[in-house]
VODRENNU-905125 format. One record per residue: residue in one letter; x, y, z of N, C-alpha, C in turn. Coordinates in steps of 0.001 Angstrom, whole numbers, plus 500000, padded with zeros to 6 digits. Each point is the difference from the previous one (the first is absolute). Layout:
VODRENNU-905125
PT   r    neast   nnorth      nup   caeast   canorth     caup    ceast   cnorth      cup
PT   a        X        Y        Z        X         Y        Z        X        Y        Z
...
This chain:
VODRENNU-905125
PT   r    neast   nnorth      nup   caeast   canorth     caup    ceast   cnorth      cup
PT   x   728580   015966   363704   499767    499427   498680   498618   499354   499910
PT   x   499101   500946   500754   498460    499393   499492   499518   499014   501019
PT   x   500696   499733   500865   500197    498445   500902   498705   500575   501463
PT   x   499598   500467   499957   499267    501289   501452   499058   498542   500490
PT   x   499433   499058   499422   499458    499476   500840   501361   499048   500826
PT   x   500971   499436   499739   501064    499356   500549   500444   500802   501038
PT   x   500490   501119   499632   500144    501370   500682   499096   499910   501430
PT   x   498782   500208   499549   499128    500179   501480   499946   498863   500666
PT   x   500353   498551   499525   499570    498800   500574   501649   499691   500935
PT   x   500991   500675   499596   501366    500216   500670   500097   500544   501601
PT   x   499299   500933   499336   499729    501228   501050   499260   499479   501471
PT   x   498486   499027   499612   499310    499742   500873   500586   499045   500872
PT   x   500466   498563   498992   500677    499013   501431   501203   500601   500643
PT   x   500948   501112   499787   500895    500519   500769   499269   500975   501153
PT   x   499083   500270   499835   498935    500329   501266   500044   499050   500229
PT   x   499393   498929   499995   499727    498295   500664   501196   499998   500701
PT   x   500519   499557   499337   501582    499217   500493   500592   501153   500706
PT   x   500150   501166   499871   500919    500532   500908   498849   500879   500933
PT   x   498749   500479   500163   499737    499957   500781   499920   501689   499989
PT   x   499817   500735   498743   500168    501721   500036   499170   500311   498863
PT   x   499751   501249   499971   499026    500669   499081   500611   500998   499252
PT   x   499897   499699   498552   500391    500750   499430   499205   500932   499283
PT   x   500039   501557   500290   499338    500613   499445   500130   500579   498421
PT   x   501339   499846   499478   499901    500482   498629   500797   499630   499146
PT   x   499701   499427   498683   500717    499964   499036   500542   500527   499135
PT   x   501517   500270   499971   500979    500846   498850   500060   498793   498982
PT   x   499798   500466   498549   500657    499433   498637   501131   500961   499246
PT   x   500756   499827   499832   501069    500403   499959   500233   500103   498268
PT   x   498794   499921   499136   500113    499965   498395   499395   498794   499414
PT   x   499892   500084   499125   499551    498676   499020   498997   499671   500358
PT   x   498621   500571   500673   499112    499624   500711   499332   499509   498927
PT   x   499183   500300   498828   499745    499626   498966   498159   500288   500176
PT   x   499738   500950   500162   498288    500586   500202   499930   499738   498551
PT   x   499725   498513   499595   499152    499553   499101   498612   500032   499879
PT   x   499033   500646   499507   498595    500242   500084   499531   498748   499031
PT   x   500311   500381   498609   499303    498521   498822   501371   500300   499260
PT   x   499794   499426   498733   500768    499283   499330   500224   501192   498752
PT   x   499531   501153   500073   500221    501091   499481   501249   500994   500809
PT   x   500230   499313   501213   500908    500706   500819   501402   499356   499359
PT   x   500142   498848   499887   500869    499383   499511   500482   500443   498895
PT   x   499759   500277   499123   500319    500870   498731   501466   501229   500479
PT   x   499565   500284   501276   500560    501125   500324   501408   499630   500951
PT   x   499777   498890   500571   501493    499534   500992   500833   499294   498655
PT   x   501536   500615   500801   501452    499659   499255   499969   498656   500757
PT   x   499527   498626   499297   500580    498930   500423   500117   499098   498600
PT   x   500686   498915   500463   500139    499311   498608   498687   499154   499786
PT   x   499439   499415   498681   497972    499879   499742   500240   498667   500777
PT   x   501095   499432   500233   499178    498591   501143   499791   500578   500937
PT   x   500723   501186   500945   500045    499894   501372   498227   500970   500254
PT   x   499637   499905   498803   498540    501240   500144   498946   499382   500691
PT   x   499718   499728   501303   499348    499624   500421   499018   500682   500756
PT   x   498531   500012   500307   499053    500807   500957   500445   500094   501115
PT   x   500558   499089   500757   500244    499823   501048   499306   499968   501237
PT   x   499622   500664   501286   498521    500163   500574   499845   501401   500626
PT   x   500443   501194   499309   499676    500980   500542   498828   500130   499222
PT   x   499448   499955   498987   498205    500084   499752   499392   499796   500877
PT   x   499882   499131   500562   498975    499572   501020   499784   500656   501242
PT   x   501266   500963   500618   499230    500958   500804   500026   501501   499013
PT   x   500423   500072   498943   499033    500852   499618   498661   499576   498971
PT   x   499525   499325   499653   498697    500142   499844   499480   499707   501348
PT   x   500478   499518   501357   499044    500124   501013   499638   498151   500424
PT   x   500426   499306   499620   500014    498794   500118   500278   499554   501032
PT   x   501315   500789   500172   500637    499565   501105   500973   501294   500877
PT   x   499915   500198   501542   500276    501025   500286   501108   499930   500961
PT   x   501818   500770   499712   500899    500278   500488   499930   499642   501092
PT   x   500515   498900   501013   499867    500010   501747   500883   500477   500513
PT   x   501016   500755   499175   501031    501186   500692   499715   501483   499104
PT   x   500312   501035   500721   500255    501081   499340   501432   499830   499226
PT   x   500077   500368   498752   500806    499736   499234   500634   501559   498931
PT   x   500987   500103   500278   500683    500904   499282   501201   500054   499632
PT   x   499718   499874   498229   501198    499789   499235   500421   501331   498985
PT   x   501444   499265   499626   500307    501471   498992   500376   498698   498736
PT   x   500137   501274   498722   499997    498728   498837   501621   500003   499579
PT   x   499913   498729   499189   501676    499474   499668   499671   500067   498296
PT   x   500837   498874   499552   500201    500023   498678   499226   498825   499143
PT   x   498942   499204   500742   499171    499307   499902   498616   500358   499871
PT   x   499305   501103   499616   498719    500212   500494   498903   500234   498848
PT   x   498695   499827   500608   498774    501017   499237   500444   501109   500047
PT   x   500943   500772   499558   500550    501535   499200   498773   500476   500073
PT   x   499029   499893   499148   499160    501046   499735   498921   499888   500961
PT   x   499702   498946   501307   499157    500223   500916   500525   501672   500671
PT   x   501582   499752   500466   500849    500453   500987   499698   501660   499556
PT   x   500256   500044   498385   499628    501500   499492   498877   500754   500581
PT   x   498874   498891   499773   498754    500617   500458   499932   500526   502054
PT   x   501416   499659   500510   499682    500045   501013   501183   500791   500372
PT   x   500850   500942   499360   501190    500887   500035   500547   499882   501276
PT   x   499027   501094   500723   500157    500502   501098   499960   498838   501039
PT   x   499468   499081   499583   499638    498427   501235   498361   500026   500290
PT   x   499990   499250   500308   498555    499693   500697   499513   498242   500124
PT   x   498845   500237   499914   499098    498489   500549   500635   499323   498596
PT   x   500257   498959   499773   500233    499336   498842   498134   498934   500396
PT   x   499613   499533   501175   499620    499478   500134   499645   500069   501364
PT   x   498463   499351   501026   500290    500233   501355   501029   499198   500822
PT   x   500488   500853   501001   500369    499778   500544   502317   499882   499897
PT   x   499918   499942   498345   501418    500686   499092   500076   500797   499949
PT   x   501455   500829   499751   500483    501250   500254   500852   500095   499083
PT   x   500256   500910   498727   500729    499931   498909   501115   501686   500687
PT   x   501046   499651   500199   500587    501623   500599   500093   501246   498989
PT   x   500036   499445   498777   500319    500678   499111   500985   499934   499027
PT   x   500125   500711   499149   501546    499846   498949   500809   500697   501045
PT   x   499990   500700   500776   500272    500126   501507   499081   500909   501086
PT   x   500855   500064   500938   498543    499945   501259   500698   499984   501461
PT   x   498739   500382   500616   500329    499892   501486   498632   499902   500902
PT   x   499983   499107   500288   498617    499416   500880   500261   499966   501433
PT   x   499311   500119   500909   499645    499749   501311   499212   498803   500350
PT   x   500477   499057   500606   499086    498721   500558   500520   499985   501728
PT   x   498773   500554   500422   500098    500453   501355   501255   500760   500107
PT   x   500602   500255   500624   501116    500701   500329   501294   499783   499612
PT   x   499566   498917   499174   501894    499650   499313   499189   500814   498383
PT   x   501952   500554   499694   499537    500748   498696   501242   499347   499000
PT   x   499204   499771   499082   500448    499149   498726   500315   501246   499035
PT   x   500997   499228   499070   500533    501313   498305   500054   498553   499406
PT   x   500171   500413   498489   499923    499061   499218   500525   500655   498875
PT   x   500878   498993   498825   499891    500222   498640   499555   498970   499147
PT   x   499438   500147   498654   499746    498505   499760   500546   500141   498724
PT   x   500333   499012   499427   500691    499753   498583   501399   499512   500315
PT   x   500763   499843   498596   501456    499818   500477   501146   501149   499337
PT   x   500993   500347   499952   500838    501022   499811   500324   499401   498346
PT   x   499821   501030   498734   500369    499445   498944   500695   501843   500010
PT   x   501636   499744   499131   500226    501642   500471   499286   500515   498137
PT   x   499998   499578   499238   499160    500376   498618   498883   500563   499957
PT   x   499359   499903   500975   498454    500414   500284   500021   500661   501203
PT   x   500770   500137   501073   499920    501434   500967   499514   501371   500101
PT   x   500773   500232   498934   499498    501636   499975   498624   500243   499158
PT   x   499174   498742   499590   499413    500582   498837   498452   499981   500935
PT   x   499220   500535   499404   498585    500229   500545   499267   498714   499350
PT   x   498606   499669   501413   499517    498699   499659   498900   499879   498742
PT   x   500888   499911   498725   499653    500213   498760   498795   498796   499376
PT   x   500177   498847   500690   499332    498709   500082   498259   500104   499635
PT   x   499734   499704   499003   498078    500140   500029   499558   498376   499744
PT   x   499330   499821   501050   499332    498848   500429   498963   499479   498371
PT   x   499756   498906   499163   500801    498592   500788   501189   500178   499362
PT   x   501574   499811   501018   501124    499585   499611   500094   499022   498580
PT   x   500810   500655   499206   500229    499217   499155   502000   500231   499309
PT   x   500059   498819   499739   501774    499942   500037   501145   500593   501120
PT   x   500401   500316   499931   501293    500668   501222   498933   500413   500940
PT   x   499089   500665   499359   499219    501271   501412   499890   498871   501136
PT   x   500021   498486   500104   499552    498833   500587   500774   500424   501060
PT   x   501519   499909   499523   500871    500110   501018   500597   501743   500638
PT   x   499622   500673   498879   500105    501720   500684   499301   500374   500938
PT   x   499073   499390   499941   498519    500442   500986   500502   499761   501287
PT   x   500596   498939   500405   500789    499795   501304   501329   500787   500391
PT   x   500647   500676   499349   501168    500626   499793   499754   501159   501363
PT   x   500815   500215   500909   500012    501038   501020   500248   501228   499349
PT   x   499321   501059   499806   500076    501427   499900   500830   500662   501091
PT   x   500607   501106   499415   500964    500572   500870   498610   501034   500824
PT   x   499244   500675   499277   498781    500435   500357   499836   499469   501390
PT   x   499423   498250   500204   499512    499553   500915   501041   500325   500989
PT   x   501083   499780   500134   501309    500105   500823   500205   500875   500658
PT   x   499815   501406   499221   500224    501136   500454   498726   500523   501303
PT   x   499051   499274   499391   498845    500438   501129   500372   499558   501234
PT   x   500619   498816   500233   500139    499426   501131   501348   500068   500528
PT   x   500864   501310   499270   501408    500109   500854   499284   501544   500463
PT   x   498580   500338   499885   499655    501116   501305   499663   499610   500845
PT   x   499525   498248   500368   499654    500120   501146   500780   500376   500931
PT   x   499482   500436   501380   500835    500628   500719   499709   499217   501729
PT   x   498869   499549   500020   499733    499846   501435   500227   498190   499633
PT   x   500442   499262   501399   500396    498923   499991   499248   498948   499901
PT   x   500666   498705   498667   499805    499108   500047   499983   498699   500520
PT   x   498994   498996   500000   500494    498546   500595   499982   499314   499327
PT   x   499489   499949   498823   500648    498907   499366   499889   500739   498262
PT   x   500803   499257   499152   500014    500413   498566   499965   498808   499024
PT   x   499618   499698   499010   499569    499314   499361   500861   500010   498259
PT   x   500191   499163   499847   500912    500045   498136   500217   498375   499737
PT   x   499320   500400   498569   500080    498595   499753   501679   499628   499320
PT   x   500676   500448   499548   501350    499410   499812   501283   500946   501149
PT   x   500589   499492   500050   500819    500461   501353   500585   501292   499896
PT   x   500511   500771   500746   500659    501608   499906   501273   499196   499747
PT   x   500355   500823   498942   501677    499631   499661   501002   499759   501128
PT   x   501156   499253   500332   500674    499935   500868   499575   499472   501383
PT   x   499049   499627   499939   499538    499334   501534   500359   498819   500088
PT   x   500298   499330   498886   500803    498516   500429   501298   500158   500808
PT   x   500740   501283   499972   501101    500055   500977   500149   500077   501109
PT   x   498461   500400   500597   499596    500208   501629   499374   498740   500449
PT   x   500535   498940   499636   499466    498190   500119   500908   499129   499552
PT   x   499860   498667   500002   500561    498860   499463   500182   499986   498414
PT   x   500787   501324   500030   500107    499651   498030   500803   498413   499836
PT   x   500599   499380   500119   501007    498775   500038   498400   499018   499615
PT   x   499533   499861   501547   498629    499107   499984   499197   500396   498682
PT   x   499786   501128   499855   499071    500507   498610   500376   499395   498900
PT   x   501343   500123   499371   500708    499596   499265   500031   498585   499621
PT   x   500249   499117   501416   499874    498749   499876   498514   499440   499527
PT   x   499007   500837   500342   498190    499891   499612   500170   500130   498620
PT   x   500439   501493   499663   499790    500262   498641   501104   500427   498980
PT   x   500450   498056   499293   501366    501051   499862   500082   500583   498700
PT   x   498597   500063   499075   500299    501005   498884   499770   501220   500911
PT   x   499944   500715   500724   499491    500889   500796   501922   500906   499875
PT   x   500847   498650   500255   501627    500585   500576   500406   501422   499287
PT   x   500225   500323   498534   500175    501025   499283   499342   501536   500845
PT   x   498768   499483   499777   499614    501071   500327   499825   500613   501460
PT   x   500640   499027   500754   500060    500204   501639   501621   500523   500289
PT   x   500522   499835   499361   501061    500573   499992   500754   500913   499673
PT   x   499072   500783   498600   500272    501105   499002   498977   501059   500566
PT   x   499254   499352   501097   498707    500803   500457   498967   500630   499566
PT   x   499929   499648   499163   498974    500367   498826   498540   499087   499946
PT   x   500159   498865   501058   498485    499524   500508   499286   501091   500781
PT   x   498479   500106   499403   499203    500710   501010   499836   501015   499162
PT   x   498903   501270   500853   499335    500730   499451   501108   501150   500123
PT   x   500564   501116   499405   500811    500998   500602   498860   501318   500457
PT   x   498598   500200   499623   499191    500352   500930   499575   499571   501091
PT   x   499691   498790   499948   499610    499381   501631   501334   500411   500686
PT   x   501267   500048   499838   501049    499978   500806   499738   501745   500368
PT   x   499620   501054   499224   500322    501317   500481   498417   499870   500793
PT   x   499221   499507   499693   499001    499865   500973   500481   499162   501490
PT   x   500543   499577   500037   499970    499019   501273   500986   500715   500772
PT   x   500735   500771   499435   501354    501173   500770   498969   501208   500442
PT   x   498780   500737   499158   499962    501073   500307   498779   499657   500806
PT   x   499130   498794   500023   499002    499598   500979   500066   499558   501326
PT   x   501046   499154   499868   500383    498983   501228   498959   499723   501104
PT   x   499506   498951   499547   498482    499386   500154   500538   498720   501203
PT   x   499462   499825   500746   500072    499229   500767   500668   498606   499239
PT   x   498702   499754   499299   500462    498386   499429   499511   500600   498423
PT   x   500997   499476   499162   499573    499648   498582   499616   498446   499464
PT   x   498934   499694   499294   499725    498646   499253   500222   500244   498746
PT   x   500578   498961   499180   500086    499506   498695   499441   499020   499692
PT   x   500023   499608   498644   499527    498595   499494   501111   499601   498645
PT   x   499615   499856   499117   500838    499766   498678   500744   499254   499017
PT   x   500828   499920   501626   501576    498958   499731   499505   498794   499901
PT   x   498699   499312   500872   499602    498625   500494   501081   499535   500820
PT   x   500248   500697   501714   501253    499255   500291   499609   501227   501502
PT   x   500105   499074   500855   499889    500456   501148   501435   500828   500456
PT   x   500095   501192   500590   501219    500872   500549   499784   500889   500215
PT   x   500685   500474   501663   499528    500677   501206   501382   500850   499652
PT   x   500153   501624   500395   501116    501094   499896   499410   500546   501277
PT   x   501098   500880   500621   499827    500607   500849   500996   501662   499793
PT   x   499395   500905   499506   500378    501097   499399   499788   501362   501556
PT   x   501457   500565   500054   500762    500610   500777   499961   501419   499129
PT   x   499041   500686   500416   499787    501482   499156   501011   501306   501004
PT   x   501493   499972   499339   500641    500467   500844   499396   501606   500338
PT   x   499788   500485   499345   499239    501152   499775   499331   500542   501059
PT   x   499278   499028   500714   499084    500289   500787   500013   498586   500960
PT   x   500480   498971   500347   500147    499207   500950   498596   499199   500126
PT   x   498882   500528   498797   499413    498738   500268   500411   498758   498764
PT   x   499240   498868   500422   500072    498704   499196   498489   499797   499309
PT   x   500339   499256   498655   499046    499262   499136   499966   498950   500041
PT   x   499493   499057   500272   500440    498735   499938   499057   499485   498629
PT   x   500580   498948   499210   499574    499482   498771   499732   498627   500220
PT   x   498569   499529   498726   499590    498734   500406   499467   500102   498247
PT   x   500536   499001   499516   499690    499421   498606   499622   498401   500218
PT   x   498687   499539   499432   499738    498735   500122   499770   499291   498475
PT   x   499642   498643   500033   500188    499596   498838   498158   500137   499548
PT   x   500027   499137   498799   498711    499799   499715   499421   498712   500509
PT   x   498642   499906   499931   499007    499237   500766   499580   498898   499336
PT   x   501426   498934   500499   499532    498744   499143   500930   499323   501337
PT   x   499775   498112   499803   499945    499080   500887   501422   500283   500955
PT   x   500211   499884   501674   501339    500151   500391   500954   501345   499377
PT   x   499743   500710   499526   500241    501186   499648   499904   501015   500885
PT   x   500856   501071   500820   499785    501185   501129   499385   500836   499101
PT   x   498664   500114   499872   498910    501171   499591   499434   500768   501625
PT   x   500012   499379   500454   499062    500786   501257   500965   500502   501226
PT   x   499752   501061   500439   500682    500301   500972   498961   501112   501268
PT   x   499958   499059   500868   499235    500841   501051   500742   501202   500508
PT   x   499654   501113   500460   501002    501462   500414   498677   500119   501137
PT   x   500943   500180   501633   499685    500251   500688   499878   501692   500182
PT   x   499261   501148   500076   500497    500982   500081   499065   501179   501724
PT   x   500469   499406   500822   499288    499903   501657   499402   501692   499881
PT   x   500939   500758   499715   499467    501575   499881   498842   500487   499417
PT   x   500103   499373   499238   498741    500276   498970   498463   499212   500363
PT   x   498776   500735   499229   498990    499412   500368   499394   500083   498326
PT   x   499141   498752   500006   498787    499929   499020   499092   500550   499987
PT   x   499735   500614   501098   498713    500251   500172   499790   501421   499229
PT   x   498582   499464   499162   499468    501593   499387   500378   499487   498023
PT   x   500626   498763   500125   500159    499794   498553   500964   500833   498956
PT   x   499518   499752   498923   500434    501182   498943   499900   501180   499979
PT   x   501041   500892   500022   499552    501737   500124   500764   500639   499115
PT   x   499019   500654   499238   501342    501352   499068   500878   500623   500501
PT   x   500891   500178   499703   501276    500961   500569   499948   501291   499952
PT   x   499566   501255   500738   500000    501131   499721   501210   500324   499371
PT   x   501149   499745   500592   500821    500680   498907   500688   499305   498290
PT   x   499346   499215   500234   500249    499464   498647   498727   500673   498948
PT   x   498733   500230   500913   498986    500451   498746   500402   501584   499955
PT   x   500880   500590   500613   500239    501299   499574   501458   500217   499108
PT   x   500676   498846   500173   501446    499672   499051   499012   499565   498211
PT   x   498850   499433   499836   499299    499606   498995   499491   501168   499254
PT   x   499129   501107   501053   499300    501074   499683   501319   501235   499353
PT   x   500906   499785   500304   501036    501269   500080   500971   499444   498280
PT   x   500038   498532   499663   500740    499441   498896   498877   499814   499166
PT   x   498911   499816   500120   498956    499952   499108   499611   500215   498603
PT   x   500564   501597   499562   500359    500578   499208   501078   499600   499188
PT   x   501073   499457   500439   501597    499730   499410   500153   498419   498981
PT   x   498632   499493   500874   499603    498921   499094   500091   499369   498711
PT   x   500948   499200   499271   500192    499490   498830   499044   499341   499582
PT   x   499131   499864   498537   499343    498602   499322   500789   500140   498657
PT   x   500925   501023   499625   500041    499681   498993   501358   499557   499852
């Protein structure tokens, strides 16, 4: 929610204090790549919460990222920065926008992503949206395309981690739904009728089975541990809250296999899953 200098100043004394290096930052949605005050026009928030916040400042260059940083977008955002950047790219140095979805390489761990949240009214339709947003388009523009979805139930070679900003349907049952409940209890209805969550992220997270999945959304920290009978491996799930005082926003992930080294890298097979759907492409 715009918070990136709090964010990085989190990050650094838990190096201090615990004594480890962290090489990279996941945002999990709502990142809010506010440029000026013309961007604002374009995020679904209510006119108090419209604030700059401090992602300007490393992009005009003011001030520069001290982590590599790569996020996917939620239901909070500069919409029409994110357009200009479809496919993903630099939002800024040293930021990493994945895409309306995506699959990046940072050293040898390989990331997928979707960004937006599941509205089922706007699924099937092509990204009809022409920048600057004005009325509904505010909130369509974020709407998950079945389009985007479909690209990423070809991936085929294995993931480590996956990225969605509101949760895959039904994953509160592979955790402390009781504890959840007690967190959030307008949440109960719909944890029980199962109808919380994305019902794409859920056929994504069955036909991917990604090491670890992250969320954001709920504002409410909760860990699942998902048993893909199918195939005997596990997902394990990590949803954190948002980044305000005593609040679980941060979560360090040890991952020993993997290396940093070599940074950000395109995914060969994701730029040939792009080149091959290219054509099938909706704007209207």
């Amino acid at each position: 929610h715009g918070e990136l200098d709090k964010i990085y100043a989190a990050m650094a004394h838990l190096e201090r204090v615990e004594g480890i290096a962290i090489d990279l930052l996941i945002c999990c949605g709502d990142f809010q790549a506010v440029r000026n005050l013309n961007d604002l026009e374009c995020m679904s928030v209510p006119q108090k919460y419209k604030e700059l916040g401090t992602f300007y400042k490393y992009y005009s260059g003011e001030a520069l990222a001290p982590y590599p940083t790569l996020f996917i977008g939620g239901n909070h955002e500069a919409s029409n920065y994110l357009w200009e950047l479809y496919y993903g790219g630099w939002v800024c140095p040293n930021i990493y926008y994945l895409g309306h979805s995506g699959v990046i390489n940072f050293g040898d761990l390989r990331i997928g992503g979707l960004s937006g949240i599941f509205k089922g009214g706007d699924y099937r339709k092509g990204h009809f949206e022409r920048t600057p947003y004005k009325g509904h388009e505010v909130k369509t523009a974020y709407h998950v395309r079945e389009f985007d979805v479909q690209k990423l139930k070809q991936v085929k070679e294995p993931l480590d981690v996956f990225l969605s900003h509101d949760w895959p349907r039904g994953i509160a049952k592979h955790g402390d739904m009781n504890g959840l409940m007690r967190k959030k209890k307008f949440l109960a209805d719909e944890l029980r009728d199962n109808s919380l969550g994305s019902p794409p992220a859920e056929e994504l997270l069955h036909a991917l089975q990604p090491r670890y999945w992250f969320s954001a959304h709920l504002h409410v920290k909760f860990a699942a541990l998902v048993n893909h009978a199918n195939s005997g491996a596990q997902t394990r799930f990590l949803a954190l809250d948002k980044c305000l005082p005593h609040r679980d926003f941060m979560q360090v992930i040890d991952i020993p296999d993997r290396s940093a080294a070599g940074g950000f890298g395109l995914d060969p097979e994701w730029l040939s899953i792009l080149r091959a759907n290219h054509d099938r492409h909706s704007v209207t």
